[in-house]
TIROGU-605528 format. One record per atom (N, C-alpha, C): z, y, x; residue number from 1; residue in one letter; atom name. Coordinates in steps of 0.02 Angstrom, whole numbers, plus 50000, padded with zeros to 5 digits. Each point is the difference from the previous one (the first is absolute). Example, Ala and Ser with C-alpha at 12.3 -4.5 7.8 and 13.67 -1.06 7.14 Angstrom:
<kolvos>
{kolvo {50390 49716 50660} 1 "A" "N"} {kolvo {50000 50059 49955} 1 "A" "CA"} {kolvo {50000 50060 50045} 1 "A" "C"} {kolvo {49964 50053 49982} 2 "S" "N"} {kolvo {50003 50059 50042} 2 "S" "CA"} {kolvo {50037 50055 49961} 2 "S" "C"} 
</kolvos>
This chain:
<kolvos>
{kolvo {56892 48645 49666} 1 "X" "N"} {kolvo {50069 50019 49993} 1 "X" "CA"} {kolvo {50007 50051 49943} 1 "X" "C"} {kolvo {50052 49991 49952} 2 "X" "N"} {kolvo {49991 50045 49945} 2 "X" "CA"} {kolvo {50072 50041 50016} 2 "X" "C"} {kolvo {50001 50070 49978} 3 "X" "N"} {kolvo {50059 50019 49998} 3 "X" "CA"} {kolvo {50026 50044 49977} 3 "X" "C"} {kolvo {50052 49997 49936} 4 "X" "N"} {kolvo {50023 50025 49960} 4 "X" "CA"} {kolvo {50058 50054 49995} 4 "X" "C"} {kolvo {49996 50047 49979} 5 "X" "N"} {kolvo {50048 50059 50002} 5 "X" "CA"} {kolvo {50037 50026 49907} 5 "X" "C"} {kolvo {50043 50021 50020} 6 "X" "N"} {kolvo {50015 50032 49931} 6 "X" "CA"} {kolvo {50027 50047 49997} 6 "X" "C"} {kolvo {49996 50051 49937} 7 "X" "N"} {kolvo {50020 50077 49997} 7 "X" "CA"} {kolvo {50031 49993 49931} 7 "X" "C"} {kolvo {50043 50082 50019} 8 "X" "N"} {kolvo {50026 50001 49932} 8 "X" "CA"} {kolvo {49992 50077 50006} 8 "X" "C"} {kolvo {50003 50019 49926} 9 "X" "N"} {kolvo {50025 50101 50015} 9 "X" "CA"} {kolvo {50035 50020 49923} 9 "X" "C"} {kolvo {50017 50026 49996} 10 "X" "N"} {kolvo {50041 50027 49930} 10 "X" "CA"} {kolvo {49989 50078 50008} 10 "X" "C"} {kolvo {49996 50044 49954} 11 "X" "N"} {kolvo {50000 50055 49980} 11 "X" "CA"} {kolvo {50038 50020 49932} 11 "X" "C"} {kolvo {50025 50073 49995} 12 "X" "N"} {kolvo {50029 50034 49940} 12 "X" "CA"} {kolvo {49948 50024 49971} 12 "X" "C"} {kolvo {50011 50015 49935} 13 "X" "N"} {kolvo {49943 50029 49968} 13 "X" "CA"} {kolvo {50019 50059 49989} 13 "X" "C"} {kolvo {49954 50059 50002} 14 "X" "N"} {kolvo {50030 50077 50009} 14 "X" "CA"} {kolvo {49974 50010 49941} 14 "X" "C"} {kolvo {49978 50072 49969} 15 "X" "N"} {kolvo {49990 50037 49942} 15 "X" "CA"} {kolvo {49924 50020 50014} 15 "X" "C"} {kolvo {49987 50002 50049} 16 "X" "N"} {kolvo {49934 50033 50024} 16 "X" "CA"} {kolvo {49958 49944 50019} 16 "X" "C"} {kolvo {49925 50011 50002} 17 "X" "N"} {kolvo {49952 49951 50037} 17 "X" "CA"} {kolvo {49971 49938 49948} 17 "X" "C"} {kolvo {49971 49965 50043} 18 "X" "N"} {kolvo {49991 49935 49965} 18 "X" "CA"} {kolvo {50022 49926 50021} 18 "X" "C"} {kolvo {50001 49961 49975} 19 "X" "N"} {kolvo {50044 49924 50023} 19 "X" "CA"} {kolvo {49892 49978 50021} 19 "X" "C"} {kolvo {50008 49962 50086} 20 "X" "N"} {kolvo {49944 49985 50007} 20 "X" "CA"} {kolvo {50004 49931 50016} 20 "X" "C"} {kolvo {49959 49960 50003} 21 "X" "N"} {kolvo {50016 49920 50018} 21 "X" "CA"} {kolvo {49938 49981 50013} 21 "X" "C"} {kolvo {50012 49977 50072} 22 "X" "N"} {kolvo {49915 49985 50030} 22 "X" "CA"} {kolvo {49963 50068 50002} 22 "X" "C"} {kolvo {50002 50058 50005} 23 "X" "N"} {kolvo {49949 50058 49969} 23 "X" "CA"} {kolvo {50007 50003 49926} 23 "X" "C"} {kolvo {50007 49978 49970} 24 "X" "N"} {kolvo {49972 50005 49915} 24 "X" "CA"} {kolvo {50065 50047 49970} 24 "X" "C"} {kolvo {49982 50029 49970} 25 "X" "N"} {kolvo {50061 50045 49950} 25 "X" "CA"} {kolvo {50014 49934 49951} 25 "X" "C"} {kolvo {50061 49990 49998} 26 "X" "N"} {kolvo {50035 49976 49962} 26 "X" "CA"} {kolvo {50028 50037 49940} 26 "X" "C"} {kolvo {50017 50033 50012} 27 "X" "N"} {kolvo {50052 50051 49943} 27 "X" "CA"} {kolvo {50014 50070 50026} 27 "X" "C"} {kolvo {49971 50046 49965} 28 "X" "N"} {kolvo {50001 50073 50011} 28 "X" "CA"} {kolvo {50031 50043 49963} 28 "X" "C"} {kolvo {50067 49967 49978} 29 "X" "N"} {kolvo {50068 50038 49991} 29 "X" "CA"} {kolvo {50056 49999 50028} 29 "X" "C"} {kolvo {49977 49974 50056} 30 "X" "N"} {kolvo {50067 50011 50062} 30 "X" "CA"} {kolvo {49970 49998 50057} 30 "X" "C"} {kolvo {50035 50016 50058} 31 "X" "N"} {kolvo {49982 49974 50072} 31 "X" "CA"} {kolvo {50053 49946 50034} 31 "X" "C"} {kolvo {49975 50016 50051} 32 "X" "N"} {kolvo {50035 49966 50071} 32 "X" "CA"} {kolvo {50047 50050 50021} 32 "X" "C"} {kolvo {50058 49969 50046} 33 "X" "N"} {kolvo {50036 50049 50054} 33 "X" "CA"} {kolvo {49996 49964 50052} 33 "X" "C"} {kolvo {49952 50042 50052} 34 "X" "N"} {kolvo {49962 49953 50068} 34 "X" "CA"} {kolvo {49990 50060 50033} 34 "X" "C"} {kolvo {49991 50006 50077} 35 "X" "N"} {kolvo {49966 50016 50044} 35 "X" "CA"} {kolvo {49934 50018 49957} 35 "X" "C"} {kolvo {49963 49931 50014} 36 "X" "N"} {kolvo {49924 49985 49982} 36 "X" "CA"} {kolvo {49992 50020 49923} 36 "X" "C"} {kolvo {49962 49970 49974} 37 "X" "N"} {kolvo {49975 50006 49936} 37 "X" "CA"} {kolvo {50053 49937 49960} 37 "X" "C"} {kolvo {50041 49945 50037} 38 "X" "N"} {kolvo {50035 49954 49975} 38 "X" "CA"} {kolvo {49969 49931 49980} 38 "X" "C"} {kolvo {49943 49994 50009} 39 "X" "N"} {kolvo {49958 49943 49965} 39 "X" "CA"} {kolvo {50045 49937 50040} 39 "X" "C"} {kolvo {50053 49965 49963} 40 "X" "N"} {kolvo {50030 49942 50007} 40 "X" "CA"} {kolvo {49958 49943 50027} 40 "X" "C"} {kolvo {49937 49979 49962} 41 "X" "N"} {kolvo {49980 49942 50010} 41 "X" "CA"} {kolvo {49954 50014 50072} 41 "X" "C"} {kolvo {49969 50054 50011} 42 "X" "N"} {kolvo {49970 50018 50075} 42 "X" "CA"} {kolvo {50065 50002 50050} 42 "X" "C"} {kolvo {50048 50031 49991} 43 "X" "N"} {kolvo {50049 50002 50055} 43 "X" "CA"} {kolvo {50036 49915 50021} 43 "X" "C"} {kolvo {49997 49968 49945} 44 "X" "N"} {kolvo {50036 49927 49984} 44 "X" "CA"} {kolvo {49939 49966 50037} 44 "X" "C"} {kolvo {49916 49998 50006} 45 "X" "N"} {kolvo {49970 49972 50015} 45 "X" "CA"} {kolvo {49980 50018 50077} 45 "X" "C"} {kolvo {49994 50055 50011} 46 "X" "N"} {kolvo {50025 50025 50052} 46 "X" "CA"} {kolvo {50033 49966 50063} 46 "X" "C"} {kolvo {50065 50010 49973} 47 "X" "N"} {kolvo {50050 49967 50052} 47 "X" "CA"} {kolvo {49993 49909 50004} 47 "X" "C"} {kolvo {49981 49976 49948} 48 "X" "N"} {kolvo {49959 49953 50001} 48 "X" "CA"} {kolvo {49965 49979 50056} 48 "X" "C"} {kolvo {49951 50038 50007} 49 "X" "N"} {kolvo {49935 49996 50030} 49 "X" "CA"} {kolvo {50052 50012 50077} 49 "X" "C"} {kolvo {50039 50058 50014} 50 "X" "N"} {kolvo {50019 50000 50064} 50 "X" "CA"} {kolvo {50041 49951 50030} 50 "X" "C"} {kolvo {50038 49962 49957} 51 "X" "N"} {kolvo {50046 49942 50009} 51 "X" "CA"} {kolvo {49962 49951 50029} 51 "X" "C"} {kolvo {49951 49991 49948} 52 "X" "N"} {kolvo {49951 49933 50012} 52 "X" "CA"} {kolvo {49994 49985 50066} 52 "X" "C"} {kolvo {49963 50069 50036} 53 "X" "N"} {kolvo {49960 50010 50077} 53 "X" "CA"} {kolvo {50053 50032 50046} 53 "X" "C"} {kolvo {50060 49984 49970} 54 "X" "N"} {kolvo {50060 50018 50067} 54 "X" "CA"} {kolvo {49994 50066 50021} 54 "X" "C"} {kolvo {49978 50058 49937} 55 "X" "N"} {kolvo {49998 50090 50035} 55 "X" "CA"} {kolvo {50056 50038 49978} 55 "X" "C"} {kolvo {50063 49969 49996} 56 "X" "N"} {kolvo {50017 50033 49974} 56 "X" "CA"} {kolvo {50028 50026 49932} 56 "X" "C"} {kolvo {50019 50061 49973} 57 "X" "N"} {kolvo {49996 50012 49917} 57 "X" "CA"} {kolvo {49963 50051 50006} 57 "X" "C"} {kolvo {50011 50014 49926} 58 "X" "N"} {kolvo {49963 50086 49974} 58 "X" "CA"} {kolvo {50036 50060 50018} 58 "X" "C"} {kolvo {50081 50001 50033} 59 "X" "N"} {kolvo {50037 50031 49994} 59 "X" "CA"} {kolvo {49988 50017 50069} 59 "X" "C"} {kolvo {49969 49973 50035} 60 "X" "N"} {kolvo {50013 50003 50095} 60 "X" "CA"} {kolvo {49911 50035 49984} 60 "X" "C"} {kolvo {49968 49978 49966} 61 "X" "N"} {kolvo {49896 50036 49999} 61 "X" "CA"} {kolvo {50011 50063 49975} 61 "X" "C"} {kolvo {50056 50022 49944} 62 "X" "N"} {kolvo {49992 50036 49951} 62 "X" "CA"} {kolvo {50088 50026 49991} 62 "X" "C"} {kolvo {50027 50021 50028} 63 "X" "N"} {kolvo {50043 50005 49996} 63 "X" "CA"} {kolvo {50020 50083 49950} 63 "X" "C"} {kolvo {50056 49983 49946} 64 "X" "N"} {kolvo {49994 50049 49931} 64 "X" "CA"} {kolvo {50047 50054 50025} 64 "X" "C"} {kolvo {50022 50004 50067} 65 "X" "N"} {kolvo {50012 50080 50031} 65 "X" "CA"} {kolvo {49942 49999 50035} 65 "X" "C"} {kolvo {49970 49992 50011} 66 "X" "N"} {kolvo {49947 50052 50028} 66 "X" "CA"} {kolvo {49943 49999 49927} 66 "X" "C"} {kolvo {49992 50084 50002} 67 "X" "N"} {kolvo {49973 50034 49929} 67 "X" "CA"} {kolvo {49929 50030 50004} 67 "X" "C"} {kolvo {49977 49955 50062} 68 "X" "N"} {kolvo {49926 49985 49987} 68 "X" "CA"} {kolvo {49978 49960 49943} 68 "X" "C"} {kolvo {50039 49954 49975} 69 "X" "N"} {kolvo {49996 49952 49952} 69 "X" "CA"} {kolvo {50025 50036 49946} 69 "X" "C"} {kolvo {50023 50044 49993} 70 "X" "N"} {kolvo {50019 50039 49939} 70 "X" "CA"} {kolvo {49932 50005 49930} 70 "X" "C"} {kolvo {50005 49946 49963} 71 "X" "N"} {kolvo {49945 49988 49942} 71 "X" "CA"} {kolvo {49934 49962 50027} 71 "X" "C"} {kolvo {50002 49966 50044} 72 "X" "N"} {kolvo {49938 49959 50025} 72 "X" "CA"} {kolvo {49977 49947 49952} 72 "X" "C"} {kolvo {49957 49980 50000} 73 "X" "N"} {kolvo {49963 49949 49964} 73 "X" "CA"} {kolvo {50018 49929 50039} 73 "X" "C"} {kolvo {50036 49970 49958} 74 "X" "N"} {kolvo {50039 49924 50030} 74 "X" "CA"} {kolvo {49938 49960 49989} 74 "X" "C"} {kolvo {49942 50011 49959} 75 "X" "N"} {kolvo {49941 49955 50041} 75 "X" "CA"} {kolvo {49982 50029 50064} 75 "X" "C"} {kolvo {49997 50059 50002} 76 "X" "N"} {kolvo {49964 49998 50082} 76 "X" "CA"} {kolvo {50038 49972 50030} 76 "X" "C"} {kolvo {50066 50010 50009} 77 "X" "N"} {kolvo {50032 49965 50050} 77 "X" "CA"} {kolvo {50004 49919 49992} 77 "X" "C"} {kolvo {49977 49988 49937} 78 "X" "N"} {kolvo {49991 49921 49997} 78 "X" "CA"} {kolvo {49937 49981 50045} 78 "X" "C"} {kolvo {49951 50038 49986} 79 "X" "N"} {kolvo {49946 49979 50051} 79 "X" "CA"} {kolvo {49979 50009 50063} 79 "X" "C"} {kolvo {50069 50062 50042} 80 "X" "N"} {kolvo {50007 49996 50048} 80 "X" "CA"} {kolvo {50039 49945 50049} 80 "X" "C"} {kolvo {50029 49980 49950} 81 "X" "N"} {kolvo {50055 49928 50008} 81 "X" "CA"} {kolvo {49963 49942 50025} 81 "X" "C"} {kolvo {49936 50008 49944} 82 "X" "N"} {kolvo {49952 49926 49995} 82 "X" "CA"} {kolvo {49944 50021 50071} 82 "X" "C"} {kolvo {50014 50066 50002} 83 "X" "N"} {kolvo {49965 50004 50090} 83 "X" "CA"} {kolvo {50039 49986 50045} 83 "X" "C"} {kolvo {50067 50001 50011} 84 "X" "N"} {kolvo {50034 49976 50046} 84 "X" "CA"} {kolvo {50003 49911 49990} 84 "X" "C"} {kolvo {50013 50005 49964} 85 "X" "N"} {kolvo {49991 49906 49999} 85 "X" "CA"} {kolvo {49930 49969 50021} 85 "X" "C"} {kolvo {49941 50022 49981} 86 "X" "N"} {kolvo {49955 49985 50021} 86 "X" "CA"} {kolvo {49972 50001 50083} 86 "X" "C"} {kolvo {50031 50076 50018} 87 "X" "N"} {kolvo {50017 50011 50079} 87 "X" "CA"} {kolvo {50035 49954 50011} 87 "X" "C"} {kolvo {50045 49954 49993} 88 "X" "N"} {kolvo {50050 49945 50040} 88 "X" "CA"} {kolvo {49970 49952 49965} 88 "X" "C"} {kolvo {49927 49982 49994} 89 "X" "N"} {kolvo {49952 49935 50001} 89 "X" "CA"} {kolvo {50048 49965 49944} 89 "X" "C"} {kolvo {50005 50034 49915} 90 "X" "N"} {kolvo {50001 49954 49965} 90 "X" "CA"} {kolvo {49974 50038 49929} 90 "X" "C"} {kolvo {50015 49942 49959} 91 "X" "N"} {kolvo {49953 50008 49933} 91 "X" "CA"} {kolvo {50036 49979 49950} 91 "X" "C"} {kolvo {49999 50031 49954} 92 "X" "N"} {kolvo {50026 50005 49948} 92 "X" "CA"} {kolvo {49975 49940 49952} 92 "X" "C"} {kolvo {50046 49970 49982} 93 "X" "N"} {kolvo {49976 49915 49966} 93 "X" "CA"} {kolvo {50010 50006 49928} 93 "X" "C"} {kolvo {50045 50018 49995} 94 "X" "N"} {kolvo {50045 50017 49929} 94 "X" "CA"} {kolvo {50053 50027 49994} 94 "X" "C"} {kolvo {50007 50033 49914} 95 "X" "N"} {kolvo {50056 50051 50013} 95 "X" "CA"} {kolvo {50025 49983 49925} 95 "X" "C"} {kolvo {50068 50019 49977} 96 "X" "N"} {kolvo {50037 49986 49938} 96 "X" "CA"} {kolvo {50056 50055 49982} 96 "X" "C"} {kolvo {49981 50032 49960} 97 "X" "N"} {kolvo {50049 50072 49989} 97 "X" "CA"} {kolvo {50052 49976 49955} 97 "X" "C"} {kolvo {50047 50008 49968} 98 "X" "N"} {kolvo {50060 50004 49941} 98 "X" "CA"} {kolvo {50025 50074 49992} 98 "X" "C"} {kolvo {49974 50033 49937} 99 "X" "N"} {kolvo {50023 50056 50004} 99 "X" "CA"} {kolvo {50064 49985 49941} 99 "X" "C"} {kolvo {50057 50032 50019} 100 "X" "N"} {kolvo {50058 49990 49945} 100 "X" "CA"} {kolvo {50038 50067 49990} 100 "X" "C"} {kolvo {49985 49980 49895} 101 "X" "N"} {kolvo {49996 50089 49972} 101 "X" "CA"} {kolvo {50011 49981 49948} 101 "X" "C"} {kolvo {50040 50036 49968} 102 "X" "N"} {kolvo {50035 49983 49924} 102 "X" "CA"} {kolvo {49940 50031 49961} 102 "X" "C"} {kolvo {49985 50064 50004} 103 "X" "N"} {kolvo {49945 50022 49939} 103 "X" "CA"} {kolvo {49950 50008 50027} 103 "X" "C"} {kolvo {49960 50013 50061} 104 "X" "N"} {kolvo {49932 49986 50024} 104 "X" "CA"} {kolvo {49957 49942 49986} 104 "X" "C"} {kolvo {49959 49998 49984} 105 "X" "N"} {kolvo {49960 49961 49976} 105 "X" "CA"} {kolvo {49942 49977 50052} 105 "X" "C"} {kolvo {49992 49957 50027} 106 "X" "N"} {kolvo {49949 49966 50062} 106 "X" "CA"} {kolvo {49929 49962 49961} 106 "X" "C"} {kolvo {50028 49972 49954} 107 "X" "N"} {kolvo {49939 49962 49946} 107 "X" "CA"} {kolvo {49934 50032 49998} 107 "X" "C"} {kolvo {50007 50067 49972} 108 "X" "N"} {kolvo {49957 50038 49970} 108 "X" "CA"} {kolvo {49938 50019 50048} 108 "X" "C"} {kolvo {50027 50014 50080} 109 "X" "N"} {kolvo {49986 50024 50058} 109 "X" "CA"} {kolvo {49980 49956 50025} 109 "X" "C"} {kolvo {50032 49925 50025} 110 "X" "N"} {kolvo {50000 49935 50049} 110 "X" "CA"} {kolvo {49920 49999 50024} 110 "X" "C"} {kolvo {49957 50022 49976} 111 "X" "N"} {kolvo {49927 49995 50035} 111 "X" "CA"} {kolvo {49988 50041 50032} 111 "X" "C"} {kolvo {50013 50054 49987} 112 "X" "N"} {kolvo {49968 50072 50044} 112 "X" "CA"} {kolvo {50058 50016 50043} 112 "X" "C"} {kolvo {50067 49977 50018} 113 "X" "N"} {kolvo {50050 49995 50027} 113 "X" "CA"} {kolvo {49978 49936 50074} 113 "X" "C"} {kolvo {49984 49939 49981} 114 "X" "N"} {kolvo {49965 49952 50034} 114 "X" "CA"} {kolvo {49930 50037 50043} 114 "X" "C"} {kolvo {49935 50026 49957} 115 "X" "N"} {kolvo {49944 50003 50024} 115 "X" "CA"} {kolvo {50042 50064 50048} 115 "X" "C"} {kolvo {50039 50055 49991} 116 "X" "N"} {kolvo {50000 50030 50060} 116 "X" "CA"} {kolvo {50040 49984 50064} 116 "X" "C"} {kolvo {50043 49968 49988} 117 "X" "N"} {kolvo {50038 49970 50045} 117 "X" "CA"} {kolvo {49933 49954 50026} 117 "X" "C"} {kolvo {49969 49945 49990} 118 "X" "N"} {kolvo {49973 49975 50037} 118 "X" "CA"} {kolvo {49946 50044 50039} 118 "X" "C"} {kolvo {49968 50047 49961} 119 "X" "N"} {kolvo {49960 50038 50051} 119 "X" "CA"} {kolvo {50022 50030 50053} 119 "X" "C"} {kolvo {50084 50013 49982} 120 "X" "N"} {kolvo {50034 50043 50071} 120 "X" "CA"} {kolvo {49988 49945 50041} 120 "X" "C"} {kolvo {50040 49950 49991} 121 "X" "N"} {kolvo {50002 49931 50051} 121 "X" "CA"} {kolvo {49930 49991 50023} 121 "X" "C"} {kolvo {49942 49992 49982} 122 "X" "N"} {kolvo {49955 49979 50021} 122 "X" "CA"} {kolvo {49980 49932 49965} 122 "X" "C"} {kolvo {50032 49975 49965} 123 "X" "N"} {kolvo {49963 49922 49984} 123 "X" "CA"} {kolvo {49997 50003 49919} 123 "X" "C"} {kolvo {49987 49938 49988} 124 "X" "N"} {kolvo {49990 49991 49914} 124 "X" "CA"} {kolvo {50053 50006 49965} 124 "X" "C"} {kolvo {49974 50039 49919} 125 "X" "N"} {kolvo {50060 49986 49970} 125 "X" "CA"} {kolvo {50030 49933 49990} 125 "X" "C"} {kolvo {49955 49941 49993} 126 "X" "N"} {kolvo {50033 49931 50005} 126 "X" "CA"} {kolvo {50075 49981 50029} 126 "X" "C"} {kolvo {49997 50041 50052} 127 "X" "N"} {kolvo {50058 49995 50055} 127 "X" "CA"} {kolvo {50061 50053 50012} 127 "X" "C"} {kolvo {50022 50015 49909} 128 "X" "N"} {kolvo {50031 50071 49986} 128 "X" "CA"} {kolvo {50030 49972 49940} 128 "X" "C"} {kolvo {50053 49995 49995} 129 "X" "N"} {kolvo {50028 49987 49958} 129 "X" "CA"} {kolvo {50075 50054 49975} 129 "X" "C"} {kolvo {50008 50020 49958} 130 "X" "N"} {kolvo {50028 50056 49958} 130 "X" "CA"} {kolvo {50044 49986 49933} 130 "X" "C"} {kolvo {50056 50001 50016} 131 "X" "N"} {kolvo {50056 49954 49928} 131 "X" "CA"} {kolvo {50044 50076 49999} 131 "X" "C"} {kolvo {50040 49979 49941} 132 "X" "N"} {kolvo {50040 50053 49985} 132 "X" "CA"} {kolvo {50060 49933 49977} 132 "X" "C"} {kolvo {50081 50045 49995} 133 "X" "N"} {kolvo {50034 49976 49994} 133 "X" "CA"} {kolvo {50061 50033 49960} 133 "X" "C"} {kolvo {50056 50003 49959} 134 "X" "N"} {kolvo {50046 50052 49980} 134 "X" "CA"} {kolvo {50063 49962 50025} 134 "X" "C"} {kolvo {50038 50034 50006} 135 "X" "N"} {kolvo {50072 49969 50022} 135 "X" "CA"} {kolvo {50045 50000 49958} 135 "X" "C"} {kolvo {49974 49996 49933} 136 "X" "N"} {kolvo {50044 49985 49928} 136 "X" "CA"} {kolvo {50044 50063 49996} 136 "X" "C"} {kolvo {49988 50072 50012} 137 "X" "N"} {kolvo {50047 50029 49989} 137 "X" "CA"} {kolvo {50060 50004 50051} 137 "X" "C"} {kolvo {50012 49961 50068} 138 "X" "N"} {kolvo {50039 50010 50041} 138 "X" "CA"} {kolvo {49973 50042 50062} 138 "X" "C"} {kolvo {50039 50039 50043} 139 "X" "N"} {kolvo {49989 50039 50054} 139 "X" "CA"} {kolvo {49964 50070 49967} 139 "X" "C"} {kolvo {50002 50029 50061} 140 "X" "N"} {kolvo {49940 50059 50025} 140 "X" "CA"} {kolvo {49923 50003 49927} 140 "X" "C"} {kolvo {49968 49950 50024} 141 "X" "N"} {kolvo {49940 49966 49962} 141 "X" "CA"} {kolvo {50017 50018 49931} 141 "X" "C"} {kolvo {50025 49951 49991} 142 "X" "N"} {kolvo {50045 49958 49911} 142 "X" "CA"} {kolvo {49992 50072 49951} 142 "X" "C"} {kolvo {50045 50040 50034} 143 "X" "N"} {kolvo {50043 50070 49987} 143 "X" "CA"} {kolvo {49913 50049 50005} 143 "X" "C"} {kolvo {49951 49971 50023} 144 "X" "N"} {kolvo {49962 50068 49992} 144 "X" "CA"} {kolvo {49998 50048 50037} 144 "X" "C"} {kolvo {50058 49989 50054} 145 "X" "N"} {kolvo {49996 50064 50053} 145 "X" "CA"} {kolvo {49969 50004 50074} 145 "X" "C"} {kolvo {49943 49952 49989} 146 "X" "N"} {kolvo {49953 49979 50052} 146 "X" "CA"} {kolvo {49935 49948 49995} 146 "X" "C"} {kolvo {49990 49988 50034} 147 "X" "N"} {kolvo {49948 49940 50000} 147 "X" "CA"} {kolvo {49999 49966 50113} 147 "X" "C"} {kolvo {49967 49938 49995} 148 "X" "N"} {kolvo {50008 49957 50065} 148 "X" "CA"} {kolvo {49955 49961 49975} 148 "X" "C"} {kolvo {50010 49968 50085} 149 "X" "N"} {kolvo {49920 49955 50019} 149 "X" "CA"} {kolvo {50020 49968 50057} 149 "X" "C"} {kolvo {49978 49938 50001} 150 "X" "N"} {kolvo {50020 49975 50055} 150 "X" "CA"} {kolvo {49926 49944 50012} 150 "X" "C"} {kolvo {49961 49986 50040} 151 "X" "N"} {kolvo {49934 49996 50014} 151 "X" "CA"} {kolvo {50020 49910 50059} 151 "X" "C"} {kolvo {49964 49973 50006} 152 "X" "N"} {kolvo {49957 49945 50061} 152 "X" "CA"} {kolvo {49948 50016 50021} 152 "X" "C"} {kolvo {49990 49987 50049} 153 "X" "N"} {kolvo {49933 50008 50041} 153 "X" "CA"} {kolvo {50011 49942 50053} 153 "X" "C"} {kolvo {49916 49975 49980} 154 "X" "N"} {kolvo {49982 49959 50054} 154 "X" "CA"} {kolvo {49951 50006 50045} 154 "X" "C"} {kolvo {50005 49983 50071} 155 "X" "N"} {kolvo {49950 50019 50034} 155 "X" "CA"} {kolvo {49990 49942 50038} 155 "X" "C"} {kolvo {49918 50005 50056} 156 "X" "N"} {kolvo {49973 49964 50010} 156 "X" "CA"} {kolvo {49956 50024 50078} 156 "X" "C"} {kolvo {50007 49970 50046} 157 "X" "N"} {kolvo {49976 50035 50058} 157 "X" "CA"} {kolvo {49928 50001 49968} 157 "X" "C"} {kolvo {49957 50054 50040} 158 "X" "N"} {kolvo {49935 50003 49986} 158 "X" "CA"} {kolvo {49944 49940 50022} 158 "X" "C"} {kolvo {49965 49997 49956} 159 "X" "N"} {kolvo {49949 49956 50044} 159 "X" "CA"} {kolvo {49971 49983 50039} 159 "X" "C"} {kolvo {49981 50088 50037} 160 "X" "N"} {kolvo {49971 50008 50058} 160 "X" "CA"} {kolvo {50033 49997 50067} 160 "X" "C"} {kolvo {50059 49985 49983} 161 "X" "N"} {kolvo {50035 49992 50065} 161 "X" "CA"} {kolvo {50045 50056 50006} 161 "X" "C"} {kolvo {49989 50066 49960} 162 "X" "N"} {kolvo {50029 50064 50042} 162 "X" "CA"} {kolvo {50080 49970 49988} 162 "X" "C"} 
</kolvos>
């Protein structure tokens, strides 16, 4: 039985920090305005992953009034995610990010963006796939005054039965 979830997350870009995607610094002349650290494509894959296995979102695990999360690392919580899914006997099959951003650049990055995302997940990069997209200049995006992600995840009960 395979079963598929999907996420999305959008962020503003502030003056401070760095723009992160998957872990990787992207661009270190602006930030995020997040709770967390803002990493779009972890929060987008994320909720992904919780959809897939019926837990829920990120907003009910991680919720951005409570300020324990105040600057957290959106991989850890990606790989605390991929422990809860694994706790409800499933496995991560494949995953497909779209990050959409008028001047960010994904090209340059797309490998070391992939190899860490798949190490959070646990499986091969084979099974990680990472696109970028611009919205011609329309919206939020277009305009430069943000960046988004919206992610698939597929899952797969475990083998062993759990």
């Amino acid at each position: 039985m395979t079963r598929v979830g999907w996420g999305a997350d959008a962020h503003r870009f502030s003056a401070d920090g760095a723009v992160l995607l998957g872990g990787i610094v992207v661009d270190n002349t602006r930030g995020i305005e997040a709770t967390s650290d803002g990493d779009v494509v972890a929060h987008a894959l994320s909720d992904a992953l919780l959809g897939a296995a019926a837990l829920g979102d990120l907003g009910a695990h991680y919720p951005s009034s409570d300020r324990q999360w105040e600057g957290a690392d959106s991989m850890d919580i990606l790989r605390s995610v991929v422990a809860m899914v694994e706790a409800a006997g499933l496995a991560v099959t494949s995953v497909d990010v779209t990050v959409i951003a008028q001047t960010v650049r994904v090209a340059p990055v797309r490998d070391e963006i992939r190899s860490a995302l798949a190490a959070a997940l646990g499986v091969g990069v084979a099974t990680v796939s990472v696109k970028a997209t611009t919205t011609d200049g329309m919206g939020f995006t277009g305009t430069d005054e943000g960046i988004a992600a919206v992610a698939v995840a597929c899952l797969e009960r475990m083998a062993n039965g759990e």
